[in-house]
N, C-alpha and C positions, 0 to 999 in steps of 0.2 A: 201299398194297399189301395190308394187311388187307381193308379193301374187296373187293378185286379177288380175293382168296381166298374169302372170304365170297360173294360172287357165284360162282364157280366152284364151292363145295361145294352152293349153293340146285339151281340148275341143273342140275349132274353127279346131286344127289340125288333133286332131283322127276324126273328122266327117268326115273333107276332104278325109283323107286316106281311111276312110271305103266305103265313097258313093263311090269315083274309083276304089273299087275292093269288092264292095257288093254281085255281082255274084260268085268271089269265094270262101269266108266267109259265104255264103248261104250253099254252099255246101262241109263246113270243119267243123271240129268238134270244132271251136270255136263261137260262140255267140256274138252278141253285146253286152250283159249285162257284159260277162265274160272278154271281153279286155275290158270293162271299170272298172271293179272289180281291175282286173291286172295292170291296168292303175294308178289306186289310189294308191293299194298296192305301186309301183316303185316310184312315185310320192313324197308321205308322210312317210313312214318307211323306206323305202329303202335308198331313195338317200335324203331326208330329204328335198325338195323344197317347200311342203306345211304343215302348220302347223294349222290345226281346232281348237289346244284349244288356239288361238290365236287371235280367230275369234268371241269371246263372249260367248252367249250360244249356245255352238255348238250342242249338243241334243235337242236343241229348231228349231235349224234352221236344222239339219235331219231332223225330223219329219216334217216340212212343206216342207221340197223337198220335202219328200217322198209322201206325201198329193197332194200333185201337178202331181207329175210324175203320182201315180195312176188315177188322174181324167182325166188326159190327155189321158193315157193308155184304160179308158173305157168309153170314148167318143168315142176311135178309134173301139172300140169291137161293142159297139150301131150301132156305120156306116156300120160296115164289114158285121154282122149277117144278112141274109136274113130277109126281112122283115117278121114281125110277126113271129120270131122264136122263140121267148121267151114264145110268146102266144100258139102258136099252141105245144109248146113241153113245156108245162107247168108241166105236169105227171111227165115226168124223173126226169127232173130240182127239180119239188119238192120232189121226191126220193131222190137224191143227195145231197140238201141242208138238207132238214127236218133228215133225218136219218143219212146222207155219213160225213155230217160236224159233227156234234154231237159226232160218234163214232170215228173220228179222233179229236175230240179236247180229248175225254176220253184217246182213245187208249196215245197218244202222253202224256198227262197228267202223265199218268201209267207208262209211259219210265220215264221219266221225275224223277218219285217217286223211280222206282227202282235201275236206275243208279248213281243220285245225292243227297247229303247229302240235301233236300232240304223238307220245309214244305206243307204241303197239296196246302195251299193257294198260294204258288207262283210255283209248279208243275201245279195247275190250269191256274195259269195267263199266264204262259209259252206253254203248250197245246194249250191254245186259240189262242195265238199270231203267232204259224206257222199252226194252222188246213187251213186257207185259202189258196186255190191253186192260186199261183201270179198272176195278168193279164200280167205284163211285160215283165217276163222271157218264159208266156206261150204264148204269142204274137209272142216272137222270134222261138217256137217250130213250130208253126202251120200258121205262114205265111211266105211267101218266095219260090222260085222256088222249092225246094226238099221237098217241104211241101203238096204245093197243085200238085204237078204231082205224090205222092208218097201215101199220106194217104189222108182215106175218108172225104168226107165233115161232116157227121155226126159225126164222132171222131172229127174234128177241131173244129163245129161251139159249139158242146157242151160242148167240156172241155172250148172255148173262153166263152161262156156265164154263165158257173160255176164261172171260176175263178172271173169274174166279180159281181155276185151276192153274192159270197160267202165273196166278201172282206168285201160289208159293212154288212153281214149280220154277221159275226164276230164278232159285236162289243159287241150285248148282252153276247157273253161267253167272253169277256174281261171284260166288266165292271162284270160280275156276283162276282165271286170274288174279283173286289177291292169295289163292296159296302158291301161284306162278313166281309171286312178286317174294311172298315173305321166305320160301324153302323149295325154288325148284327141285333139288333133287326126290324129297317127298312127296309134293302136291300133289301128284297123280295117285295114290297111294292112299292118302286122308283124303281126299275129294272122293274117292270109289266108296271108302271106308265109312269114313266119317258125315261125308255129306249125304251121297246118294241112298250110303246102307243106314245113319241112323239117322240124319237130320228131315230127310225126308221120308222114307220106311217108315220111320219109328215115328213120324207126324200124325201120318194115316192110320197107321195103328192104333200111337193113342187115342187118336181122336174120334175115330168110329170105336173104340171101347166106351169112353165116355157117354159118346151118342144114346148107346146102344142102352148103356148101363141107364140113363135118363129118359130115354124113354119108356124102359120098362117101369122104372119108379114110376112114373107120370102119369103110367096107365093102371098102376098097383094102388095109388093114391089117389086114384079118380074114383076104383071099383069100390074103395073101400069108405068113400067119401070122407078123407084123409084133407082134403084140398080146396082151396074156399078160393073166389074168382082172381084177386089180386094178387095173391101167390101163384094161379095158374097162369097170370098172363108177363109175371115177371120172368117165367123160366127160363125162357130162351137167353134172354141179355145176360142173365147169373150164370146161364152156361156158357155163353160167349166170352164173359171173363175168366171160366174159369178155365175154359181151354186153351185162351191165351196165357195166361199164369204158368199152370200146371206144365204148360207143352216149353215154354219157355224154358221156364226152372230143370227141365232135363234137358234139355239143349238139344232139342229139337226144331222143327219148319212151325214158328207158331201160329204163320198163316194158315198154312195149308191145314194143321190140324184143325183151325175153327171149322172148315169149311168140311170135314171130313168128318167131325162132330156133327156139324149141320143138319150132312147125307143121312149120316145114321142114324142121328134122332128121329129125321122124317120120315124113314121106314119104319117108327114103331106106332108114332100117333096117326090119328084118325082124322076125317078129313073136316070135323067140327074142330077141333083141337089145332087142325092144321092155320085153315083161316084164321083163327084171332090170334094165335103165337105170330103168325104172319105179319100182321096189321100190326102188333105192336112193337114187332122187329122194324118195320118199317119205319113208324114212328120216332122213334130212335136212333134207326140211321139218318132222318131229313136232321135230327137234332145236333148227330156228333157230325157230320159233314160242313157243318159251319167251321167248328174251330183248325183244321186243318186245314183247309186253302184259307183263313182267316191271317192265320202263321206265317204262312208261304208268300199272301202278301206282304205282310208285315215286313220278312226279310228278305224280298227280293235284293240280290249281290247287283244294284245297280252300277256299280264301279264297275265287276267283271264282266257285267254283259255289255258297255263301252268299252271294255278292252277287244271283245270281241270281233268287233266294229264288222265290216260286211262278209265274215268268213261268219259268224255268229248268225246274220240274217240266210245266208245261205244254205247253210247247213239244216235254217230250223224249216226252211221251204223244203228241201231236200226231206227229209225226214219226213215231214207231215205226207207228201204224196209218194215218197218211194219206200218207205219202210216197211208197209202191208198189203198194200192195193196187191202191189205184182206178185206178192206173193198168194192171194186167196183167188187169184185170176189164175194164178199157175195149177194152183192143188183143187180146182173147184172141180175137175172130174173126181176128183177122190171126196170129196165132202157132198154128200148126196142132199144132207138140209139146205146147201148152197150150190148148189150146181147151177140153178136158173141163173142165165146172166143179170139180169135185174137184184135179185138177190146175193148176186156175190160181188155186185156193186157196193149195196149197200152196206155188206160185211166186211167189202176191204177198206172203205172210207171209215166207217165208225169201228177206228180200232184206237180212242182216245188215250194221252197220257195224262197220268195224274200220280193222285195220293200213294200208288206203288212205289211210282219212279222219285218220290219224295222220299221215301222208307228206307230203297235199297240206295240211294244217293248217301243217304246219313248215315247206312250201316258202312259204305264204300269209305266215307268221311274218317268214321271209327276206327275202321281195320288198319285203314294205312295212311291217314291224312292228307290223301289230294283232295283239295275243295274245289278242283277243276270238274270234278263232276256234277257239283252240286252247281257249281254256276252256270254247266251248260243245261244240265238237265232241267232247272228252276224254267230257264228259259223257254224251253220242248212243252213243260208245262204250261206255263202262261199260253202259248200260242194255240197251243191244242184246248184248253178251256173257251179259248174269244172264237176260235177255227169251228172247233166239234160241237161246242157247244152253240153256236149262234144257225148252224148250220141242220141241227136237229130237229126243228121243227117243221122247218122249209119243207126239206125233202122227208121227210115221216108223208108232210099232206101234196107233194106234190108223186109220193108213189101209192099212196090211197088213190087218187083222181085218175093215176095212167093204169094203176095196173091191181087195183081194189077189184073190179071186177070183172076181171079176166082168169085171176087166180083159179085154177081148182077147189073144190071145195077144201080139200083138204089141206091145203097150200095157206085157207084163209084163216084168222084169225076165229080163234073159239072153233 
């Protein structure tokens, strides 16, 4: 119980301190994600206060923060996006995903093989599990004062809408290899079947039914003045649970459905309704973004990342600069939002790992029990929060100053 107070007072306190000086935190090369990373580290290894394996199955209960924090995370991404921007820039996006993710789960896979003593199949599992670019940590890139007065909207809303589709769209190259591992002669078979036709299909599905079905109530209990403010502004987050639950419990992508949930609610509300679901989505996600990289410091596998030793340093260099650059520099004729070399700079640097590659690490953990992944991938993380994140601010104001106004109009921000 002390624990659990101790955690409650970290939490409740860093939030206080951050909301009273979020403006200049916006504008320093620290992150939210990263003083909560810091936070746990000092917390739990450091000064010894909190203790996870203490707490039951503590890779049980990561993976459903980490489940949570992400559905909350792109709920907020579905609010923020203009509307119909998923539809109307369908072309990039599916450039991006269809080609950009593929070649960075290979790419990464290939690091993976060359740096570490490790077998094809769990080089695969480990590729997969940081190929998605974070919603979390990329949320902290592209929103916030030095974000939007510094870089374009078209860089923000489509790496926000990447990282968002890209999380559940992940899951088929994670599961590919553990049904390699647990039934090659099947795999192929339930992977076609089971993952692509119902775990993902049947995400979007449900999840734009939801949507759809929600927002129509939302606007039937507005007209009928059925709905009184505090209940209007908790919808979202009640729907966010509930399509991670609901999509869960049939064994479905319960990412992906929030996020498809998201889309569809946003096409029915209006654009008063839109703003304050928005702001209180967002709220929420600064809130559950704490205990996740809280965790993750908490239990960093210090042992396995000294086992590591410099095939571990290597590989996480390797990774941070070749896993996406070369690939958004390859396909930038094809993605029109990014084709400006400046801009497909910026898109191939901010493709951060986080709260994803925590998620699918613990679901990899589940399936088949290699904690080889969580060790390296913990690592990908840590590096890429001190990396992406310390490095977010710099370049947001040093490409406002070079190239703010040079941009087209339409090119600029608003």
């Amino acid at each position: 119980m002390s624990e659990f107070n101790i955690s409650l007072a970290l939490v409740g306190a860093t939030v206080l301190v951050i909301g009273m000086v979020s403006r200049l935190l916006n504008r320093s090369i620290l992150s939210l994600p990263l003083l909560a990373f810091l936070l746990g580290v000092l917390a739990g290894p450091i000064l010894g206060w909190l203790d996870p394996t203490g707490w039951g199955h503590e890779m049980k209960i990561l993976e459903e923060v980490a489940r949570v924090s992400l559905g909350v995370s792109l709920m907020s991404i579905a609010l923020r996006l203009p509307p119909r921007f998923v539809f109307n820039q369908g072309r990039p996006l599916t450039v991006i995903l269809a080609l950009g993710m593929p070649l960075m789960w290979l790419i990464s896979s290939g690091l993976a093989l060359g740096f570490l003593d490790v077998a094809l199949m769990t080089a695969l599992m480990l590729g997969a599990s940081v190929c998605p670019t974070d919603p979390v940590v990329s949320s902290s890139i592209v929103t916030g004062g030095v974000a939007t007065d510094n870089l374009p909207d078209r860089f923000r809303h489509t790496l926000s809408a990447e990282a968002a589709l890209n999380d559940g769209l992940a899951l088929p190259l994670v599961m590919l290899p553990i049904l390699l591992i647990k039934s090659s002669d099947t795999a192929l078979q339930e992977w076609f079947v089971h993952v692509l036709g119902w775990q993902v299909l049947g995400a979007v599905a449900i999840g734009a039914l939801l949507g759809y079905l929600a927002g129509t109530a939302l606007r039937t209990a507005e007209a009928r003045n059925l709905i009184d403010q505090p209940s209007f502004l908790v919808t979202t987050l009640a729907l966010t649970l509930l399509a991670l639950g609901a999509a869960k419990l049939l064994g479905t992508d319960s990412i992906l459905a929030v996020f498809a949930t998201g889309i569809a609610f946003d096409q029915r509300v209006d654009g008063k309704d839109r703003s304050e679901e928005s702001e209180i989505q967002e709220a929420v996600n600064l809130f559950l973004t704490l205990p996740v990289f809280m965790l993750v410091g908490l239990m960093i596998p210090w042992s396995g990342w000294l086992n590591l030793g410099w095939a571990g340093l290597g590989l996480t260099l390797a990774v941070l600069v070749l896993r996406r650059l070369p690939v958004i520099l390859l396909l930038r004729p094809a993605i029109r939002l990014w084709r400006d070399l400046p801009v497909a700079l910026l898109a191939g640097w901010f493709g951060p790992i986080g709260v994803a590659a925590v998620f699918y690490a613990m679901l990899v953990y589940h399936e088949t029990g290699n904690d080889t992944i969580w060790v390296v991938a913990s690592l990908l993380v840590a590096a890429s929060l001190v990396v992406h994140g310390m490095t977010a601010a710099p370049i947001a104001k040093y490409y406002g100053r070079r190239y703010g106004d040079h941009l087209p109009i339409e090119q600029k921000d608003h």
